[in-house]
N, C-alpha and C positions, 0 to 999 in steps of 0.2 A: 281283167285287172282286179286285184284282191283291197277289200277295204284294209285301212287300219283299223289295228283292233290293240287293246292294254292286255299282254300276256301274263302279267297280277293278277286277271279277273279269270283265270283258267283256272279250272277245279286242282288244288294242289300244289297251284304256284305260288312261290314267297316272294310277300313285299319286300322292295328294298329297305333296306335301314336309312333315315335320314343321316347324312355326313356331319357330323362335329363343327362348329363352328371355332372361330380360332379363340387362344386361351386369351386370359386376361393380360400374359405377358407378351403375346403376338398383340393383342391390341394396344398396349404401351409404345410398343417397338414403333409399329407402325405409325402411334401419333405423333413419336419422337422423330421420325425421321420426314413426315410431313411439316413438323414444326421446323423442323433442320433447315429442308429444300426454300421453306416461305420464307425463312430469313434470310438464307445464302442468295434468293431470288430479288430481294429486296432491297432497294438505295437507303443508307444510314447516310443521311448530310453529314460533311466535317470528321466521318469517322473512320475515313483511310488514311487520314492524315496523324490520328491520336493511337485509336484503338488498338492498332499491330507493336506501336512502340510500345505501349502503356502494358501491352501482355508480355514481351518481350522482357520487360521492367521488373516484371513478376517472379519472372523464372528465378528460382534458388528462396524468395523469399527476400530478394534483393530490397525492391521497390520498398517490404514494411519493414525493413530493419534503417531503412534511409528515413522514413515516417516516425517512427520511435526514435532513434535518434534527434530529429529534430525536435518532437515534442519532447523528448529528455532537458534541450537545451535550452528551454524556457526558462528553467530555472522555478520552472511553479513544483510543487511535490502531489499536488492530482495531477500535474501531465506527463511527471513520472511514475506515478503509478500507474496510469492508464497507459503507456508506454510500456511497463512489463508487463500489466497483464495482458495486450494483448500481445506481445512476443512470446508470450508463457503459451497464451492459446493457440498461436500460429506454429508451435515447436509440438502442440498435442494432438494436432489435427493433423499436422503434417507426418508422425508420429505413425498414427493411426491408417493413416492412407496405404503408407510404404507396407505397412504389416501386413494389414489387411482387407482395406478397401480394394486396392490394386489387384491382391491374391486369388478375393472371394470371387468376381464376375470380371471374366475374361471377355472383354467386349472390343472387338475392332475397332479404331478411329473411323469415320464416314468419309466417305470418296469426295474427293474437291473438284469432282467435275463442277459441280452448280456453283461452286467459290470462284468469283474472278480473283485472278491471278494477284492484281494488287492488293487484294486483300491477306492473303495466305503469306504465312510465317518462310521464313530463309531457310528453318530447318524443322521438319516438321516431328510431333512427341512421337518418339518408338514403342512408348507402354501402355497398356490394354487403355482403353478409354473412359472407363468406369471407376468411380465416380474423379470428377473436375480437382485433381491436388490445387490449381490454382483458386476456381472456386473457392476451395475451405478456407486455404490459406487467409483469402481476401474475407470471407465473412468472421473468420475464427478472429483475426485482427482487430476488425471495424466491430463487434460484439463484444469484444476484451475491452476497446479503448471505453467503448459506451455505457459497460458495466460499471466502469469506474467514476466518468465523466460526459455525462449529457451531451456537455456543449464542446468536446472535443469528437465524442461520436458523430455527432452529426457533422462534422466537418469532413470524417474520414468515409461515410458509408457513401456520399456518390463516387469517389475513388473506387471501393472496392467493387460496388456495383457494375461500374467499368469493366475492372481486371474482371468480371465474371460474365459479362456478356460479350466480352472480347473473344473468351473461348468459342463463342459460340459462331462470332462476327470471323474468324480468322480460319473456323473449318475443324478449330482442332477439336471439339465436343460438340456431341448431339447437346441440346437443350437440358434431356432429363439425366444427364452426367452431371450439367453445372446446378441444377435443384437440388441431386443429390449430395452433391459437394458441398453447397454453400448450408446447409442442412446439418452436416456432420458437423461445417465448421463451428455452426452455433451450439451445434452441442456439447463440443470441447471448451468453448468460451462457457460454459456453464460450472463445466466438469470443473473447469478450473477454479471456478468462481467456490465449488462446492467445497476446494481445499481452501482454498484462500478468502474467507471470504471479503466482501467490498467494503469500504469506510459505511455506506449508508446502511447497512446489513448490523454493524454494533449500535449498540443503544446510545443514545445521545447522554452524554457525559453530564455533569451537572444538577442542581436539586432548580424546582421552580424558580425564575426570575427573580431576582429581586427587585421592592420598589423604589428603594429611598439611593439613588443612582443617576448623577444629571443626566440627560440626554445633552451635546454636544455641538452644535450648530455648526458646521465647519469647522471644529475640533476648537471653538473659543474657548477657553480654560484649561487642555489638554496643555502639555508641559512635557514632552517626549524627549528623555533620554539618550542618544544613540551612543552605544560603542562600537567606533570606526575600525574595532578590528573583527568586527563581525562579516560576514561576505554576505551580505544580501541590498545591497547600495539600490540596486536597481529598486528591489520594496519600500524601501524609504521614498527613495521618490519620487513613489506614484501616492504615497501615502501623504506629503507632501502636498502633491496637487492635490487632493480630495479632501484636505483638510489645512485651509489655507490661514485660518484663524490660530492652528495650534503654535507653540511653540519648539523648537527644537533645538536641542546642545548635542552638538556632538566632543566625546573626548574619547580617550582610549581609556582601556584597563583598571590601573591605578587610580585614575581621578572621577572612576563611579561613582565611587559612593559619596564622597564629598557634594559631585555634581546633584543627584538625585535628593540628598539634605537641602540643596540652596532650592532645585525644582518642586518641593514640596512645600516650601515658606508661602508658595503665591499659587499653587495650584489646585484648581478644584478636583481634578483627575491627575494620576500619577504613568507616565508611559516608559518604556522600556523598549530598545530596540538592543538584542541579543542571545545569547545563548545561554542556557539555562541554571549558570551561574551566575549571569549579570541579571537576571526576571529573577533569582534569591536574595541578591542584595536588594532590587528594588522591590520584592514583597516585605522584607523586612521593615524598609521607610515607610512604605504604605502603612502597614501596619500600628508603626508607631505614630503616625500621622493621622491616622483614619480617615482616607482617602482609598477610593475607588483605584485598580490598576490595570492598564491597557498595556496589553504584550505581543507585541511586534517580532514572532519568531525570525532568528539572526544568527543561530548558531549551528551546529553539525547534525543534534541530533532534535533538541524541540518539543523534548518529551511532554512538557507543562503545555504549550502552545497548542500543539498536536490533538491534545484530548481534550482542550477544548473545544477542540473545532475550528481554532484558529489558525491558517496555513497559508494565505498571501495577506497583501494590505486590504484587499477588497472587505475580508470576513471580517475586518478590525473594525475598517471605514462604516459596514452596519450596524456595528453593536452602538460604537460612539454616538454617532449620528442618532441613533434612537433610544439612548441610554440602556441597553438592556445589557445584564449583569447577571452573575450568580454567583453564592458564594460559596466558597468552598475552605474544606480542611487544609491546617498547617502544623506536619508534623513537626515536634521539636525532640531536643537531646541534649543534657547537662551533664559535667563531668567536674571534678576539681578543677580542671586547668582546659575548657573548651566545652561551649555550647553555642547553640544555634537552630536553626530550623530547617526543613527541609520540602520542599514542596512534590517533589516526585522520591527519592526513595535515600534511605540509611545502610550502610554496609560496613562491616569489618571484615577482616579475615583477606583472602584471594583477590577481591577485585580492589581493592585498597593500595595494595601491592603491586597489583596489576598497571594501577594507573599511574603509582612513583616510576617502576620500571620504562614503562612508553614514553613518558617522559625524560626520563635517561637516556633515552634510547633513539629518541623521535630527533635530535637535534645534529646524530653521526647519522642518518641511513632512513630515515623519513620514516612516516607517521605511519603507513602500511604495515610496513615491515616492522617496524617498531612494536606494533603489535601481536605480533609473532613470537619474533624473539622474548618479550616481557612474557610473555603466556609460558616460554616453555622456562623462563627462567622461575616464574612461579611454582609452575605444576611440578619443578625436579627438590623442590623443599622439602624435606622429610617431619617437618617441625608444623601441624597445626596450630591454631591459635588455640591458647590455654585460657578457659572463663568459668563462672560461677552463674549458671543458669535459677532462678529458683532453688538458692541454695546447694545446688548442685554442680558439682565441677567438672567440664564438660572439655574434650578437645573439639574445635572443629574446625571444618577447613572457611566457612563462612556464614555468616549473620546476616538478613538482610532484613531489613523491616522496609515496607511499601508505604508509602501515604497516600490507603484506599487499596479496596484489595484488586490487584491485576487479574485479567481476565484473559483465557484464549480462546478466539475460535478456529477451528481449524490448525494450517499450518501459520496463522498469525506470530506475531511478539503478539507479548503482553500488554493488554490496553485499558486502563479504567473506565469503567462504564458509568461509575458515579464517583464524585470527586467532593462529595461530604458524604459520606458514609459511618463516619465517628471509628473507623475502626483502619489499626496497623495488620499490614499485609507481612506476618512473620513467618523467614523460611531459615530454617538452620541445615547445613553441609554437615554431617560429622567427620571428624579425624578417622583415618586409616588408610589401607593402603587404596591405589589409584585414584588419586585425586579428582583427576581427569574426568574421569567416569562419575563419580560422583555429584561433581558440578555439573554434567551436563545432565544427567536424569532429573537434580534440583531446577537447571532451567528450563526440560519439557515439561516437568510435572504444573501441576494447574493448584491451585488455592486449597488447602485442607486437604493435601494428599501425605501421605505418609511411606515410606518403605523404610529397609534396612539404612541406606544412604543419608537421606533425607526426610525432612517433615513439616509441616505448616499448617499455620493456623492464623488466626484471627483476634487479637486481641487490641485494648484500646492502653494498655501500657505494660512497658518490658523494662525487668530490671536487668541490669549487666554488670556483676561483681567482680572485682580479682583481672583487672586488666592490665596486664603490664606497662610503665611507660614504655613512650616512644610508638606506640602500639598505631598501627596510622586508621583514620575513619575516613569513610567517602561520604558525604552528601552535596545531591543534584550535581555530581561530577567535579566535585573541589576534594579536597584532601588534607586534612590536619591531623596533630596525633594529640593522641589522650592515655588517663591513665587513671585507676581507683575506678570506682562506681560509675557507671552508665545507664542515665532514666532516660525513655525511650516512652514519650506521649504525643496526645493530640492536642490542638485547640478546634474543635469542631466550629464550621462555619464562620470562620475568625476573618477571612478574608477577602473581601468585593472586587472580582474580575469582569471585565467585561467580557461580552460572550457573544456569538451573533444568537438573535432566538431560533434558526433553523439552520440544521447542518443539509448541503444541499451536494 
């Protein structure tokens, strides 16, 4: 019988090579699909009951356009922004999957032997498994609303975290499909974040606090305005309850201003519940009164409100309550026959026009449309506005002076970042052909930019000579005509608004 013997140890014989161990991607593979087996193997209490609908929910993107919508109808405008952007995010992630998450790693679904049967979807996904569309969807969502809104994110991330372990619970993705998913999705909620950026991303509005500012005690002294044809009822009166001391008039239109003269005889603070017409009349009484004023956005668009940082009753309710204030620029403009002031912005020319025709228009075939039609009834004018700039006489198609110079980031509007800055945000449209074109490069351009079309600057008063009558002005969205000479200044820090001290 022959020993063994190691035939390596023979003169001339070659060791074997040691064998390759497996790569980095075989050992992913492998822990992906041991993670797969241990959760398919595994009881989730309560969760054959939820988990298969709530992924089912998902499919098309169904489940977050029902979630956005419903935060839309809050009627708050952070849970409508946090509502687009995370539809914005969940349209770039889902975007990005179809191209080329899908494209790049052709990876089989995982076999549902180890998935009991009540677990597994009615119809199971046809397309490569790599990476989780529903995943993204669900973090690209819940990362959009959170960007915008804390306390809506967190209301939406245990949802998504659902739709994203569902893939997992249902058989339809290994584990490191839904990682890679929900991965991508946050990266598109960023992407997005990078064109658009978020309300807390701009600079907070305002010069330091001021002091000499009551504070409030359940709005005792407050004297609040309302114009009932504002549509924000429901802010009032939460505003109402959190400020049980103040007073409040409601009237329409017409009987503002009269209202807001009798509400300043007795009050130590001046409020305003409206649109940014009815917050100009009553800056104006503030003003001559010299009283502090509390502005309770109520109208379409809230431009003044907005950039304060004020955007439900809540943000009003902390300023009052602790008196904190700032004050801010009020632009003004006098002519022979029309003057006034302006809190957010002056215009001639195009959108002057713009807004007599909508309103022509808005009362046969509604307000959308209306704005259509007056756009192309403007833009087919062949006749700019004829003025005397700096002595110089100038056609152009429009004049805008800002109070404070507007800002963009990204694909933003325009937002002021400081709201005493002592200086007019002047942009001028010149006369010629395409109008069109011309206004719109004036409204992507940004502060001190200049081209053929357009050009801007900064100054803290503007003359405007040679105005024809009849000639119509816009400020804070009202509409009067004038005629002769147009001075165009400021009053710097003229004005005590209340303000919350943190935009949050």
């Amino acid at each position: 019988m022959c020993a063994d013997f190691d035939i390596s140890k023979l003169p001339g014989a070659a060791a074997e090579a040691p064998r390759p161990g497996p790569s980095l991607r075989g050992r992913l593979a492998t822990l992906d699909m041991r993670l797969f087996e241990s959760a398919a193997g595994k009881r989730w209490p309560g969760a054959e009951r939820v988990l298969p609908g709530l992924s089912r929910a998902a499919n098309h993107g169904v489940l977050w356009f029902a979630v956005g919508g419903a935060l839309a109808a809050t009627g708050s405008p952070r849970a409508r922004r946090a509502a687009l952007r995370g539809v914005a995010s969940l349209a770039l992630a889902s975007a990005t999957i179809n191209t080329l998450g899908k494209r790049s790693v052709r990876r089989t679904r995982p076999a549902l032997d180890a998935v009991p049967i009540v677990r597994r979807l009615k119809r199971q996904p046809f397309t490569t498994s790599f990476p989780s569309g529903h995943a993204a969807s669900a973090a690209a969502f819940a990362t959009g609303v959170a960007l915008e809104s804390r306390g809506w994110g967190a209301a939406v991330a245990p949802v998504a975290f659902s739709v994203a372990a569902s893939r997992v619970y249902t058989g339809a993705h290994f584990p490191g499909d839904v990682i890679a998913g929900a991965a991508l999705g946050v990266g598109a909620a960023f992407a997005v974040r990078g064109l658009v950026p978020t309300r807390d991303q701009m600079p907070s509005p305002g010069r330091p606090l001021v002091d000499d500012v009551p504070a409030l005690p359940d709005g005792e002294g407050l004297v609040m305005v309302v114009n009932t044809h504002a549509g924000t009822p429901e802010r009032v009166r939460v505003l109402r309850d959190a400020l049980p001391l103040a007073e409040f008039v409601e009237c329409e239109g017409p009987e503002i201003p009269a209202a807001l003269e009798k509400a300043a005889a007795s009050a130590r603070a001046l409020g305003i519940s409206g649109g940014d017409g009815s917050v100009n009349t009553a800056a104006q009484v503030a003003l001559r009164h010299n009283l502090p004023l509390a502005v309770l956005p109520g109208g379409t668009l809230n431009h003044f409100a907005y950039d304060l940082g004020i955007e439900d009753a809540g943000d009003l309710v902390r300023a009052v309550m602790g008196g904190d204030a700032v004050a801010v620029d009020v632009g003004r403009f006098r002519s022979a026959k029309a003057s006034g002031i302006f809190l957010n912005t002056f215009s001639l020319g195009a959108y002057p026009e713009l807004v007599r025709e909508r309103e022509r228009w808005s009362g046969r075939i509604g307000g959308r449309l209306a704005d259509v039609v007056g756009a192309v009834h403007v833009l087919r004018r062949d006749h700019p506005l004829e003025v005397q700039l700096h002595g110089e006489k100038r056609p152009l198609w429009l004049l805008f002076a800002g109070n404070c110079t507007y800002r963009r980031m990204g694909l933003t509007a325009g937002r002021r970042a400081d709201l005493a800055d002592g200086l007019l945000d002047v942009r001028t449209v010149s006369g010629g052909r395409l109008p069109g074109v011309r206004l719109l490069a004036a409204a992507l351009s940004g502060p001190l930019s200049r081209s053929p079309f357009h050009a801007a600057t900064r100054l803290t008063k503007l003359h405007v000579d040679g105005v024809s009558p009849g000639t119509p002005l816009a400020f804070d969205g009202e509409v009067i005509e004038c005629e002769g000479q147009l001075v165009i200044d400021k009053q710097h820090e003229a004005l005590r608004v209340y303000r919350p001290p943190s935009i949050l």
